[in-house]
mmCIF file of the N, C-alpha and C atoms, coordinates in Angstrom:
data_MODEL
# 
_entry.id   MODEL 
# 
loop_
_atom_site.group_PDB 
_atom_site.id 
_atom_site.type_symbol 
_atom_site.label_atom_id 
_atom_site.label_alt_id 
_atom_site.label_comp_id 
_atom_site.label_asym_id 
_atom_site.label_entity_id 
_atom_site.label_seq_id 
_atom_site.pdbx_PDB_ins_code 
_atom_site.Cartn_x 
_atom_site.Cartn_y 
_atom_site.Cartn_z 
_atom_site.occupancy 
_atom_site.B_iso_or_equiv 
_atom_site.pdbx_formal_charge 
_atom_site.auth_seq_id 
_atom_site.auth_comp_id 
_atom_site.auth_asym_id 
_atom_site.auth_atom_id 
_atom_site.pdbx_PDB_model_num 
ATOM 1   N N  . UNK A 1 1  ? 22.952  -16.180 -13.106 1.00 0.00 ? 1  UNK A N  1 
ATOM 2   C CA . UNK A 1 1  ? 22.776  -16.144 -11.672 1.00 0.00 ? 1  UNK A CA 1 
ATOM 3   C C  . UNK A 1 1  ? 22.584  -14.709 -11.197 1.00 0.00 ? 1  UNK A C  1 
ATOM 4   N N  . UNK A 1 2  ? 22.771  -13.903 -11.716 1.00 0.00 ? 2  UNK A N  1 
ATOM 5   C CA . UNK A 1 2  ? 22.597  -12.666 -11.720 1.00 0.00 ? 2  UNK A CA 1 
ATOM 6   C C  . UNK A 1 2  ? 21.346  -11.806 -11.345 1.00 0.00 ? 2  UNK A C  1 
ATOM 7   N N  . UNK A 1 3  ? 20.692  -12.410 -12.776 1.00 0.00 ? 3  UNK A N  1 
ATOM 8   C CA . UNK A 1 3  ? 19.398  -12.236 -12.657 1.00 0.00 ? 3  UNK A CA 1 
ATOM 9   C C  . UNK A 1 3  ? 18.490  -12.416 -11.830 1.00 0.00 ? 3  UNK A C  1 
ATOM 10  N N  . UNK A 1 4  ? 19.049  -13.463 -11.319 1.00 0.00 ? 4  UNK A N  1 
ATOM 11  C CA . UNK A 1 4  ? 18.277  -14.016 -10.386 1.00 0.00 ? 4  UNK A CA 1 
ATOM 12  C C  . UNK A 1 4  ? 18.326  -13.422 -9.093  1.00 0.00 ? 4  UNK A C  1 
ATOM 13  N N  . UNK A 1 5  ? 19.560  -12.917 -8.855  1.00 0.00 ? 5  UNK A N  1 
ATOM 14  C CA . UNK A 1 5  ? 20.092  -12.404 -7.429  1.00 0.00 ? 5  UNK A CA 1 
ATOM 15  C C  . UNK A 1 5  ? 19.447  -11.004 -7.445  1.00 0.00 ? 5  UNK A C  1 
ATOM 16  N N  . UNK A 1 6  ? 19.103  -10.306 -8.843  1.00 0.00 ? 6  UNK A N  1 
ATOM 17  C CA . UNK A 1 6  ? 18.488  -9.205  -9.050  1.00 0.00 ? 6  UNK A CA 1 
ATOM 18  C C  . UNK A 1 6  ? 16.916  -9.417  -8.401  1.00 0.00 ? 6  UNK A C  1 
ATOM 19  N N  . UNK A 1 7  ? 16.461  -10.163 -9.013  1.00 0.00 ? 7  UNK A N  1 
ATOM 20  C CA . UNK A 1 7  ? 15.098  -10.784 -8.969  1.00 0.00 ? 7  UNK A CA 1 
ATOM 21  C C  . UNK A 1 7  ? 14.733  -10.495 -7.257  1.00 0.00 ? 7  UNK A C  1 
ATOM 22  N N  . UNK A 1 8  ? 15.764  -11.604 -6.931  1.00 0.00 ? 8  UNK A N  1 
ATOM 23  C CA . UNK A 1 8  ? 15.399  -11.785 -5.742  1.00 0.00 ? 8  UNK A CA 1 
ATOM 24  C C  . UNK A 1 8  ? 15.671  -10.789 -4.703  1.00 0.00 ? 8  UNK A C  1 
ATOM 25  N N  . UNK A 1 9  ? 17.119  -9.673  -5.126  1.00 0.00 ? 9  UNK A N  1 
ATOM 26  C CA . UNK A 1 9  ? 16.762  -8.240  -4.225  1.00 0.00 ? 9  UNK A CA 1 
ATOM 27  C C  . UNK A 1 9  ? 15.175  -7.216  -4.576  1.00 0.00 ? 9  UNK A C  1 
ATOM 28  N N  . UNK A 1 10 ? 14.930  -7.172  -6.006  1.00 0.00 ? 10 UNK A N  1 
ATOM 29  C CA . UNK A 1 10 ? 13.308  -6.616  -5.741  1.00 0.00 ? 10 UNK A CA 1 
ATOM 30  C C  . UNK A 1 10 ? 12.576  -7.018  -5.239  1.00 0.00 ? 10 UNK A C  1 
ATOM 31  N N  . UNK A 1 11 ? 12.565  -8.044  -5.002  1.00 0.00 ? 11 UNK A N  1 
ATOM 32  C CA . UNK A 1 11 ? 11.057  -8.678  -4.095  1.00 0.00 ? 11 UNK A CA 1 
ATOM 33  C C  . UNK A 1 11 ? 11.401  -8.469  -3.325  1.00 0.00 ? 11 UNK A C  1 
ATOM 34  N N  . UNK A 1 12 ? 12.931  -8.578  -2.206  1.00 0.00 ? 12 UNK A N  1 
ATOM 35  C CA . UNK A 1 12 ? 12.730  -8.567  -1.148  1.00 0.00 ? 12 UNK A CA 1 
ATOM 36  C C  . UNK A 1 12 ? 12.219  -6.573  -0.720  1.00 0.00 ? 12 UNK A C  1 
ATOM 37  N N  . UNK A 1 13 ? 12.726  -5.911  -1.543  1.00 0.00 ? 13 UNK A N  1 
ATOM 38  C CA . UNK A 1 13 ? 12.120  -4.467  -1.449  1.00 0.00 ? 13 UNK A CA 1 
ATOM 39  C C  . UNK A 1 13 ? 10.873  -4.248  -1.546  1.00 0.00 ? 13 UNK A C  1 
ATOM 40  N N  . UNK A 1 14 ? 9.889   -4.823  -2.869  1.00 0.00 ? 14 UNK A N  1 
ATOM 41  C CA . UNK A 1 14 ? 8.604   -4.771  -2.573  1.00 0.00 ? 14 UNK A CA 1 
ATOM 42  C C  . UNK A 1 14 ? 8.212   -5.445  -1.026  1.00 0.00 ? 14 UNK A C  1 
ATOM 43  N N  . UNK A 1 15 ? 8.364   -6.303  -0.815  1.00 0.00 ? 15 UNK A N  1 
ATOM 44  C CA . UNK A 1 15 ? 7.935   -6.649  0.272   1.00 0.00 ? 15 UNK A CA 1 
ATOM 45  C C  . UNK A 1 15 ? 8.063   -5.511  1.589   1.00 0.00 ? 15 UNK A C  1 
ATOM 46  N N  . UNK A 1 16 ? 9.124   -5.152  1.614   1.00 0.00 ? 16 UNK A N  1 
ATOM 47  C CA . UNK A 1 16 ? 9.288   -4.422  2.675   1.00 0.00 ? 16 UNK A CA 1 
ATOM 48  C C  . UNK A 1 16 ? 8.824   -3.091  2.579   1.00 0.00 ? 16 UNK A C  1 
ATOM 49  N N  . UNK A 1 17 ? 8.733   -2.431  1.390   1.00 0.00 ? 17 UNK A N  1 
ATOM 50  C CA . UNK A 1 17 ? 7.721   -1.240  1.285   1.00 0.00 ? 17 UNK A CA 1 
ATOM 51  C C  . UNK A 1 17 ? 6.844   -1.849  1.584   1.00 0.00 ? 17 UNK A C  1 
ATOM 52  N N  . UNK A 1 18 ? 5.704   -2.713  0.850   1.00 0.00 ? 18 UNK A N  1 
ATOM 53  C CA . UNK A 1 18 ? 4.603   -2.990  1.031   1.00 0.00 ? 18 UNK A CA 1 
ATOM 54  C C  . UNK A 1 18 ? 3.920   -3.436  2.545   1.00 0.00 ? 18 UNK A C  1 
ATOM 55  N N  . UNK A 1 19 ? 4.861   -4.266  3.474   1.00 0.00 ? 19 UNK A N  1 
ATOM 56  C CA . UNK A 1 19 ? 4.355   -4.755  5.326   1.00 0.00 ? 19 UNK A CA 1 
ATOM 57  C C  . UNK A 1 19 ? 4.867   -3.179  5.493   1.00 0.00 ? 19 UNK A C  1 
ATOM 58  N N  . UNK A 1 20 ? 5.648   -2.329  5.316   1.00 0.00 ? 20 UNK A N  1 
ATOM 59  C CA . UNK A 1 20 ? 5.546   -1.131  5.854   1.00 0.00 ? 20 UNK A CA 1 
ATOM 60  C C  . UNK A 1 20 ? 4.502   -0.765  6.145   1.00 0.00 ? 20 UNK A C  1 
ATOM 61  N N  . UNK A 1 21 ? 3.791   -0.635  4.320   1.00 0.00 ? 21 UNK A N  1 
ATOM 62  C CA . UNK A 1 21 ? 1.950   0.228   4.561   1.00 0.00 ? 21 UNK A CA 1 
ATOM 63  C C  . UNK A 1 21 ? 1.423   -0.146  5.104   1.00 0.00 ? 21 UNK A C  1 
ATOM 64  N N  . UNK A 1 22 ? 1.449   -1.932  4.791   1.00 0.00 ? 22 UNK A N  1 
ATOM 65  C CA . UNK A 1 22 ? -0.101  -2.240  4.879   1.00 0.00 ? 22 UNK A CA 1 
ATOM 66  C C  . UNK A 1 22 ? 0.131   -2.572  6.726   1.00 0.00 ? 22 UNK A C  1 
ATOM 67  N N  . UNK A 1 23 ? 1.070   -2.266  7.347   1.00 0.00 ? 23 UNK A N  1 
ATOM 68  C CA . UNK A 1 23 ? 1.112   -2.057  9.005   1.00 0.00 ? 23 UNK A CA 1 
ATOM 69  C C  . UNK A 1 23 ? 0.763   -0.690  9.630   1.00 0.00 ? 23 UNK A C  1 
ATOM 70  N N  . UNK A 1 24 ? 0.794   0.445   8.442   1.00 0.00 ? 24 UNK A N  1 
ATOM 71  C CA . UNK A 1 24 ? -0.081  1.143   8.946   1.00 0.00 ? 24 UNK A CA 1 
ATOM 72  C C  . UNK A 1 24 ? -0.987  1.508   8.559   1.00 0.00 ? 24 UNK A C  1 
ATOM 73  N N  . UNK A 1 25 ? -1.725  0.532   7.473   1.00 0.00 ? 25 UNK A N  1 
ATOM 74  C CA . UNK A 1 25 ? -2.930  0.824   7.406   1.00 0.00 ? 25 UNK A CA 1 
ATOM 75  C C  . UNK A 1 25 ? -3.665  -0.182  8.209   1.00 0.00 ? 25 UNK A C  1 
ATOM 76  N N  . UNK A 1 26 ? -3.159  -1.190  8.607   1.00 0.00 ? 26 UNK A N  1 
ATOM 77  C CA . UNK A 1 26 ? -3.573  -2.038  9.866   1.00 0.00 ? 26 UNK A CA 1 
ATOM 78  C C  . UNK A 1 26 ? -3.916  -1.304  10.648  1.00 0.00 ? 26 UNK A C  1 
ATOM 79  N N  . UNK A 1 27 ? -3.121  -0.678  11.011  1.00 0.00 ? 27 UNK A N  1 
ATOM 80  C CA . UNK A 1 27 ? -2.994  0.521   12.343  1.00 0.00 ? 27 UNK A CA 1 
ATOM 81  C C  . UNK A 1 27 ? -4.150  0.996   11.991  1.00 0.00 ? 27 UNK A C  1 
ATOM 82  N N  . UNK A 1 28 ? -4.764  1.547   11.155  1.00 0.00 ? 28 UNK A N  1 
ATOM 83  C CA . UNK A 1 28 ? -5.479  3.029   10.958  1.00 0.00 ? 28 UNK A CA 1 
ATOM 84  C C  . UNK A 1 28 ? -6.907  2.072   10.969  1.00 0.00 ? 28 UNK A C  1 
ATOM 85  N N  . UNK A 1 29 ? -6.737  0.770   10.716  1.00 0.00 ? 29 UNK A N  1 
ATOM 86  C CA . UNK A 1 29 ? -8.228  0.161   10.878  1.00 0.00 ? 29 UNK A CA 1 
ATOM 87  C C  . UNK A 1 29 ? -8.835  -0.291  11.972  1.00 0.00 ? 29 UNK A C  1 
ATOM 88  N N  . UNK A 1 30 ? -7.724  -0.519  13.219  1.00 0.00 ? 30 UNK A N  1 
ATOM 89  C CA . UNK A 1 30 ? -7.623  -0.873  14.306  1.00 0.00 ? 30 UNK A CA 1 
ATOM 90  C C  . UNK A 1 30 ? -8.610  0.517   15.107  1.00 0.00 ? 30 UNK A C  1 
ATOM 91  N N  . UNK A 1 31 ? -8.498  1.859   14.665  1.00 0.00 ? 31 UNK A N  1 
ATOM 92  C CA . UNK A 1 31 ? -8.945  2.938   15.543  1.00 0.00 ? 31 UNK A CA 1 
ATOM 93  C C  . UNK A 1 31 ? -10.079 2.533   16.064  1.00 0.00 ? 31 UNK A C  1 
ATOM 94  N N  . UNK A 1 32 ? -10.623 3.346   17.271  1.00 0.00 ? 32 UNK A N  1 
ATOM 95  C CA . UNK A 1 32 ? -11.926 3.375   18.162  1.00 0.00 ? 32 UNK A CA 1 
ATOM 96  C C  . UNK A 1 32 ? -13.176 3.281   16.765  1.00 0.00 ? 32 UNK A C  1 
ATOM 97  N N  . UNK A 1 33 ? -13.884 2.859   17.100  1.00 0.00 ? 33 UNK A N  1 
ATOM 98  C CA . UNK A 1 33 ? -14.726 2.747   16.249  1.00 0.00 ? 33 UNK A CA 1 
ATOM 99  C C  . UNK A 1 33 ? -15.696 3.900   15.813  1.00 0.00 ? 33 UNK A C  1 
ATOM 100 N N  . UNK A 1 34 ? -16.053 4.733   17.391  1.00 0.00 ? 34 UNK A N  1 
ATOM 101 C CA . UNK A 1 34 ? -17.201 5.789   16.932  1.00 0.00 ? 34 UNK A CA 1 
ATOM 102 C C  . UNK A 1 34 ? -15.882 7.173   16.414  1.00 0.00 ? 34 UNK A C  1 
ATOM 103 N N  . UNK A 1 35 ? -14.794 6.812   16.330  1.00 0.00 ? 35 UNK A N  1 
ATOM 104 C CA . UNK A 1 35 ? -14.174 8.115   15.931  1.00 0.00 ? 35 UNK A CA 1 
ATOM 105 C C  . UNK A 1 35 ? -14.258 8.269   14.433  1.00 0.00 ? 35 UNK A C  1 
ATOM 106 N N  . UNK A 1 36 ? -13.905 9.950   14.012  1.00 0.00 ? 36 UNK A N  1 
ATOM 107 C CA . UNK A 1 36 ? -14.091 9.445   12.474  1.00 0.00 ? 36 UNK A CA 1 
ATOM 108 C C  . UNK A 1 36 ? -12.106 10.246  12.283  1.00 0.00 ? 36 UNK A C  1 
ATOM 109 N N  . UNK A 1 37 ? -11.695 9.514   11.089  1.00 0.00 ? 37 UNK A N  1 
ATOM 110 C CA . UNK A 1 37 ? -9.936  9.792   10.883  1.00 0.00 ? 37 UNK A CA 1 
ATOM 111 C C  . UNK A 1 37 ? -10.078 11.310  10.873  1.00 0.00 ? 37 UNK A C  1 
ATOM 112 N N  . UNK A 1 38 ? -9.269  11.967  10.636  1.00 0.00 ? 38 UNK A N  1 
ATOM 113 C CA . UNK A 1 38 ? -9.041  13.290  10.238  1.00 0.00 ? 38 UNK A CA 1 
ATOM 114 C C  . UNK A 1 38 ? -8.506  13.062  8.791   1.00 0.00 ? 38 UNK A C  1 
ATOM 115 N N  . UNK A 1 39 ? -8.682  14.369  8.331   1.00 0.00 ? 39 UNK A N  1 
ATOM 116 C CA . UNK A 1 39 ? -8.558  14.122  6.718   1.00 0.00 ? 39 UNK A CA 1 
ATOM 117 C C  . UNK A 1 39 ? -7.185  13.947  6.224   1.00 0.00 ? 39 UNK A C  1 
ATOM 118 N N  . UNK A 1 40 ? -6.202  14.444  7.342   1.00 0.00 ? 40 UNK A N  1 
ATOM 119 C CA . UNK A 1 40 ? -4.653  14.097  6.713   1.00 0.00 ? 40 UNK A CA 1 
ATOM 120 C C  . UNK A 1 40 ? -4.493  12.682  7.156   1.00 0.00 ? 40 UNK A C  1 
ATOM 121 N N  . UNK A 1 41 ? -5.081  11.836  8.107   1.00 0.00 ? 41 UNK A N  1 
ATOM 122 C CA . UNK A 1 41 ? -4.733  10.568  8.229   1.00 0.00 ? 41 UNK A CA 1 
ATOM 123 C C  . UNK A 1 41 ? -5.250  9.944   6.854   1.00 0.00 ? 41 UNK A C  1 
ATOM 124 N N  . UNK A 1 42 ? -5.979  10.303  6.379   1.00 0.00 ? 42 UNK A N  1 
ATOM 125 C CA . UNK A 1 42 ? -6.674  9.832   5.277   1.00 0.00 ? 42 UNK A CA 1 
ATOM 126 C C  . UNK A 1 42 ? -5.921  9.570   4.353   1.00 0.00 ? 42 UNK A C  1 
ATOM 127 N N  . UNK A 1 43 ? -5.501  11.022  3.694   1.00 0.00 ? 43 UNK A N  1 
ATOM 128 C CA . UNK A 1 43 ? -4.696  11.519  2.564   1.00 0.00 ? 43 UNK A CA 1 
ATOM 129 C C  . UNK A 1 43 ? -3.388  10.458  2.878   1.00 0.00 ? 43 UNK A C  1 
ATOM 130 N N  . UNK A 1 44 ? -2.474  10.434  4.052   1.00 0.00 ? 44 UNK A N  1 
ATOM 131 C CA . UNK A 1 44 ? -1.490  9.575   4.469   1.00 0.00 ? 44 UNK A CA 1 
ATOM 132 C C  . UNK A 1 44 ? -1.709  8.288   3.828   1.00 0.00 ? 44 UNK A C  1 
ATOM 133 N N  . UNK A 1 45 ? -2.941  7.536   3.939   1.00 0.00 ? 45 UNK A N  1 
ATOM 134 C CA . UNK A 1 45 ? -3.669  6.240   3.796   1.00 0.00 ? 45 UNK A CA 1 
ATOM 135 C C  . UNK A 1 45 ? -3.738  6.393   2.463   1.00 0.00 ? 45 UNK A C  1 
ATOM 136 N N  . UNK A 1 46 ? -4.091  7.582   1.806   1.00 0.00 ? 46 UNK A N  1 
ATOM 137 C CA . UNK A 1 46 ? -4.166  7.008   0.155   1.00 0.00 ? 46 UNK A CA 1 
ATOM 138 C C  . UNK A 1 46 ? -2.867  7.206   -0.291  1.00 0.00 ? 46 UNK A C  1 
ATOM 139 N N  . UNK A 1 47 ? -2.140  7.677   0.577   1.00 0.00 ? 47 UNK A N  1 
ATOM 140 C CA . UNK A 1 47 ? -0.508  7.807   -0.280  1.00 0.00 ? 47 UNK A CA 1 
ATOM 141 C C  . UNK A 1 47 ? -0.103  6.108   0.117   1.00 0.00 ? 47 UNK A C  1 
ATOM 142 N N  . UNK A 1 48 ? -0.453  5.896   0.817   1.00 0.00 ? 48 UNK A N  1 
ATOM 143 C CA . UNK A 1 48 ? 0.142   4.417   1.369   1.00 0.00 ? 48 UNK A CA 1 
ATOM 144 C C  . UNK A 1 48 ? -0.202  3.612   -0.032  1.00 0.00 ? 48 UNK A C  1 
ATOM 145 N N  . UNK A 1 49 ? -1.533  3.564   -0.071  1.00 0.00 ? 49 UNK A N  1 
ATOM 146 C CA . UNK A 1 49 ? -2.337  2.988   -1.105  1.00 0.00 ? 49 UNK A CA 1 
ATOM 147 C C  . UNK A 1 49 ? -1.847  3.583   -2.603  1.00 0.00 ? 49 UNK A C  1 
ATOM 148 N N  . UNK A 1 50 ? -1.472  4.291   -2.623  1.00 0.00 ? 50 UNK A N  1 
ATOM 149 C CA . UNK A 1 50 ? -0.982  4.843   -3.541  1.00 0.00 ? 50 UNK A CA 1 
ATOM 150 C C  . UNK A 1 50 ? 0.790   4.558   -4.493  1.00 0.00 ? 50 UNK A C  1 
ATOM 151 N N  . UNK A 1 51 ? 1.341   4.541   -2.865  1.00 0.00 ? 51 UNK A N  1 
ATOM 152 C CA . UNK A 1 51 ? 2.853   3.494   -3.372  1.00 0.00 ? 51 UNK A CA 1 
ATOM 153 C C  . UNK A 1 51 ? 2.855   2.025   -3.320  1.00 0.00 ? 51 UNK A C  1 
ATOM 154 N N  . UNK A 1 52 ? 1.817   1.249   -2.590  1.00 0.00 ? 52 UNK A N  1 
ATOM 155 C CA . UNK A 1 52 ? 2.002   0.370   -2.942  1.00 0.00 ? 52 UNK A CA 1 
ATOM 156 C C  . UNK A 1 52 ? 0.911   -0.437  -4.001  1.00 0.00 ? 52 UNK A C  1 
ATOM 157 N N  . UNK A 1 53 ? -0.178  0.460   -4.752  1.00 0.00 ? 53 UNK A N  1 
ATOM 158 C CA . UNK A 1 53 ? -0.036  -0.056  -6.045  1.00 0.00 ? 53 UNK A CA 1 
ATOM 159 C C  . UNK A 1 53 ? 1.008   0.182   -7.059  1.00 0.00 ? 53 UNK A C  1 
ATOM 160 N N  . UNK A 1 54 ? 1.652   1.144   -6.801  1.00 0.00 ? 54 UNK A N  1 
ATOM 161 C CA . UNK A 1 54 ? 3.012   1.597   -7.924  1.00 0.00 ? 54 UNK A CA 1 
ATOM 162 C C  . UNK A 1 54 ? 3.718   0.787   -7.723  1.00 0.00 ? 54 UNK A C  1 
ATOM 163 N N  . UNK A 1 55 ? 4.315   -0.034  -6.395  1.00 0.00 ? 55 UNK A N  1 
ATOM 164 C CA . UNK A 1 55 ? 5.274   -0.857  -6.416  1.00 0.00 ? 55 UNK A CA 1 
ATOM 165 C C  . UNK A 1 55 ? 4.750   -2.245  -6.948  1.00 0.00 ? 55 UNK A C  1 
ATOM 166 N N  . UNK A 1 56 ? 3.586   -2.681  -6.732  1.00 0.00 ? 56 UNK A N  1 
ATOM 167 C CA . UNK A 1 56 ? 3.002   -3.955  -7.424  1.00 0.00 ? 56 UNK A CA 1 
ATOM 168 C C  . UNK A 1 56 ? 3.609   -3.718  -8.518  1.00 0.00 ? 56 UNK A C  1 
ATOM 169 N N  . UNK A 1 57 ? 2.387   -3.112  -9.116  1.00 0.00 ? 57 UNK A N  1 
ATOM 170 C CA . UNK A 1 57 ? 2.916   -2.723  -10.941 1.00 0.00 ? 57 UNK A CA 1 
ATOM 171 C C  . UNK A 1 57 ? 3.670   -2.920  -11.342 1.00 0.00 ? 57 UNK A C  1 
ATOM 172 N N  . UNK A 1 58 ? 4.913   -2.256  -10.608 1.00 0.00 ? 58 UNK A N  1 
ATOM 173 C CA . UNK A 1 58 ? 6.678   -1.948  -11.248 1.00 0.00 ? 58 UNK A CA 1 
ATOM 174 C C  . UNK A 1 58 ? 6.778   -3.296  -10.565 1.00 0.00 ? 58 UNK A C  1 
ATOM 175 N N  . UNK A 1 59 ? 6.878   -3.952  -10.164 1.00 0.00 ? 59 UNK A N  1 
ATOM 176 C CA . UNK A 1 59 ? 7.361   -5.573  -9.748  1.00 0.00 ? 59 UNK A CA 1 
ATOM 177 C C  . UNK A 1 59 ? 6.593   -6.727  -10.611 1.00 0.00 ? 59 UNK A C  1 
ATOM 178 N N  . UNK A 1 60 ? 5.282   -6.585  -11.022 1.00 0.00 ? 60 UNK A N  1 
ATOM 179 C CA . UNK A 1 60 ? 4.647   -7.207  -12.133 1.00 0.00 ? 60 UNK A CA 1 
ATOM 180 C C  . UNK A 1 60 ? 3.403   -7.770  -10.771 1.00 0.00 ? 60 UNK A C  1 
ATOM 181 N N  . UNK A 1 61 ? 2.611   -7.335  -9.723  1.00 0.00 ? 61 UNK A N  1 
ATOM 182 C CA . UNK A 1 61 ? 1.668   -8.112  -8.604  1.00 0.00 ? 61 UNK A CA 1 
ATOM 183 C C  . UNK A 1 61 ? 0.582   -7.537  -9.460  1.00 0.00 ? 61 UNK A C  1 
ATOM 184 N N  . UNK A 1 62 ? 0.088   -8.016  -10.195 1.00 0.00 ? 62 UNK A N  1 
ATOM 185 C CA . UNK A 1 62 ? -1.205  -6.978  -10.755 1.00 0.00 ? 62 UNK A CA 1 
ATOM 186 C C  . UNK A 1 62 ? -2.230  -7.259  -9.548  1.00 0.00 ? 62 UNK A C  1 
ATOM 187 N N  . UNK A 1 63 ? -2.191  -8.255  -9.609  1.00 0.00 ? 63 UNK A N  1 
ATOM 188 C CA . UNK A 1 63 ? -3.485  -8.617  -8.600  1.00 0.00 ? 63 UNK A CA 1 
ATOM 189 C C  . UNK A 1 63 ? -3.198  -7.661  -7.071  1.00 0.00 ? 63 UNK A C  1 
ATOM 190 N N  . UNK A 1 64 ? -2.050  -7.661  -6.499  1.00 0.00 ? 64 UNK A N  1 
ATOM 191 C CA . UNK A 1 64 ? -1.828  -6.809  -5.797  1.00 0.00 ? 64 UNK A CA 1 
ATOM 192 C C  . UNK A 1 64 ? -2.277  -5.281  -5.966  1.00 0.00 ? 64 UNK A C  1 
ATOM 193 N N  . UNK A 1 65 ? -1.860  -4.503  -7.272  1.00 0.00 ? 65 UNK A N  1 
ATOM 194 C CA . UNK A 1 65 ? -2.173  -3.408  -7.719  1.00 0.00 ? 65 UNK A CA 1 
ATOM 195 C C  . UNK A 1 65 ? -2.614  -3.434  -7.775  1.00 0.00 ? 65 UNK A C  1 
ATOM 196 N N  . UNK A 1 66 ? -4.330  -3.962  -8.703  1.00 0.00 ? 66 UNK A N  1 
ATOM 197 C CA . UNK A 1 66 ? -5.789  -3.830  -8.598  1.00 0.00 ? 66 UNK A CA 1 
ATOM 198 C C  . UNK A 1 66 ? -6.022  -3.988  -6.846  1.00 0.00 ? 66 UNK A C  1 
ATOM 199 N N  . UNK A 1 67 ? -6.028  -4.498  -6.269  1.00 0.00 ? 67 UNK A N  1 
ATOM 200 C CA . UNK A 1 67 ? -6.238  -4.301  -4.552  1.00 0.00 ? 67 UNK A CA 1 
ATOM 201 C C  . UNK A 1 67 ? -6.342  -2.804  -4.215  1.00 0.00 ? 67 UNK A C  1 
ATOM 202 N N  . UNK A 1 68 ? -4.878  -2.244  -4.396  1.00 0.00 ? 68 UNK A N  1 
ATOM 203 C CA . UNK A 1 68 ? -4.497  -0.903  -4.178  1.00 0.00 ? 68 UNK A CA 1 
ATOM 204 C C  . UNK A 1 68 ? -5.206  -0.063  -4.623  1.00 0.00 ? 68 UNK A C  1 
ATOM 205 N N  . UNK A 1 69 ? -5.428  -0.288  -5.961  1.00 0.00 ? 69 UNK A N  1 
ATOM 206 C CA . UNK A 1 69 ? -6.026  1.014   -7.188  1.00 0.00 ? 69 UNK A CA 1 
ATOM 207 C C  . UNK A 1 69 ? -7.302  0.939   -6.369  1.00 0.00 ? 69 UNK A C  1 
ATOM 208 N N  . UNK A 1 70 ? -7.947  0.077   -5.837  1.00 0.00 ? 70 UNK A N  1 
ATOM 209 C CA . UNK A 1 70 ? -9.507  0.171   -5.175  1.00 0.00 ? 70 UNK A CA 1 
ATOM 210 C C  . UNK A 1 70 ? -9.371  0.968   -4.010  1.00 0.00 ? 70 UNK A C  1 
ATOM 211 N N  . UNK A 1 71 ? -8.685  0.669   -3.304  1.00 0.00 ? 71 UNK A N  1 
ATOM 212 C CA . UNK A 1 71 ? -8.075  1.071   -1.969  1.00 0.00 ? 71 UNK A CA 1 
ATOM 213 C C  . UNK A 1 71 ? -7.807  2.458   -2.188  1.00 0.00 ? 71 UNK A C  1 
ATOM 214 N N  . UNK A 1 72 ? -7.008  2.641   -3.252  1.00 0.00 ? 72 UNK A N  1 
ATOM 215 C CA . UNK A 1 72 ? -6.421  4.441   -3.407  1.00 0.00 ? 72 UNK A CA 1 
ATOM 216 C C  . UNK A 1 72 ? -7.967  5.328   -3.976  1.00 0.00 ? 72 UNK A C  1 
ATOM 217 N N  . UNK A 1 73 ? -8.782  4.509   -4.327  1.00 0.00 ? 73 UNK A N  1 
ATOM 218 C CA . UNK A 1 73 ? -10.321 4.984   -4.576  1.00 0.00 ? 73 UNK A CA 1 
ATOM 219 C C  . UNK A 1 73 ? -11.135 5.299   -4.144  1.00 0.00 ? 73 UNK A C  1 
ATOM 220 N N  . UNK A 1 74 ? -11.196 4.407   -2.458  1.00 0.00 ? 74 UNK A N  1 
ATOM 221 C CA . UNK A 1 74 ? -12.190 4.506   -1.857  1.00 0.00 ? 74 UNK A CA 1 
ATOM 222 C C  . UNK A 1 74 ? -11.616 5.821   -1.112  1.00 0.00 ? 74 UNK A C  1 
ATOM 223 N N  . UNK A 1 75 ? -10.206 5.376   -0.722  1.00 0.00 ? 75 UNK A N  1 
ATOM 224 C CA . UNK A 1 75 ? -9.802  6.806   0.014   1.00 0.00 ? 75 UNK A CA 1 
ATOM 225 C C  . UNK A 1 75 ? -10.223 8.300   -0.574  1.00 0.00 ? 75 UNK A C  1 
ATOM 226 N N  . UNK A 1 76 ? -9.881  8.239   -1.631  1.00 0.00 ? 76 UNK A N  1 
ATOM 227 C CA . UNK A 1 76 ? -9.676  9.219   -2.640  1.00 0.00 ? 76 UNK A CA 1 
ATOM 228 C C  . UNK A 1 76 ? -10.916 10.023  -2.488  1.00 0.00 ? 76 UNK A C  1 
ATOM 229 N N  . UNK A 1 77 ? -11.983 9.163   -2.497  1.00 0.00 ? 77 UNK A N  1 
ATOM 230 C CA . UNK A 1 77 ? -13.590 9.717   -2.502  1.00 0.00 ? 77 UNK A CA 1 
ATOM 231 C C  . UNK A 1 77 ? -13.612 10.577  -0.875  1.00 0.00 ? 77 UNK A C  1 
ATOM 232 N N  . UNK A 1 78 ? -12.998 9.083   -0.128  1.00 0.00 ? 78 UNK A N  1 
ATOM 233 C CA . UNK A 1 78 ? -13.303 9.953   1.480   1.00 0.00 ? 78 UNK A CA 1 
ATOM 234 C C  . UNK A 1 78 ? -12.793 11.073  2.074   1.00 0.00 ? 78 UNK A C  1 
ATOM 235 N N  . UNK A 1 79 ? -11.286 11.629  0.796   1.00 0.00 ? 79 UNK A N  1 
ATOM 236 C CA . UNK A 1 79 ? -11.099 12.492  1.307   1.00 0.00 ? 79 UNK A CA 1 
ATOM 237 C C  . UNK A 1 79 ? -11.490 13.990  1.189   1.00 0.00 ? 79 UNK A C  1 
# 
C-alpha cells in the first residue's frame, strides 16, 4: 500500500508542476497577436518546456515528453 500511496503522491506533483507551465504558456499564447515576445519571455517558455519534459520522463509520460522536447525546440530555435 505504500507504493501505491508513493505512486499516487508523484503524480499528484507532476501534475501540478506541469498545469503550472502549461498555464503560462497558455498565457504567453493568448498575447496580442501583431506583438512579437521579447526574448526573455521566450527563454522563460523554453525553461517551462524544458521542466516539464524532465518531469514527464522522470514520471515515465513519454508521450508527454516528446510534446515538450518539440516544444523546448521550437523555442530554442526562436530564441
Amino acid at each position: 500500500m505504500g507504493s501505491e500511496s508513493n505512486q499516487t503522491d508523484l503524480v499528484r506533483v507532476f501534475v501540478s508542476e506541469a498545469s503550472d507551465g502549461l498555464r503560462t504558456l497558455a498565457e504567453a499564447l493568448q498575447a496580442e497577436s501583431d506583438s512579437v515576445p521579447a526574448p526573455q519571455a521566450l527563454h522563460d517558455q523554453y525553461i517551462i518546456a524544458h521542466r516539464i519534459r524532465g518531469a514527464a520522463a522522470l514520471y515515465g509520460y513519454e508521450g508527454v515528453s516528446r510534446v515538450s522536447e518539440q516544444l523546448e525546440a521550437i523555442l530554442e530555435r526562436a530564441i
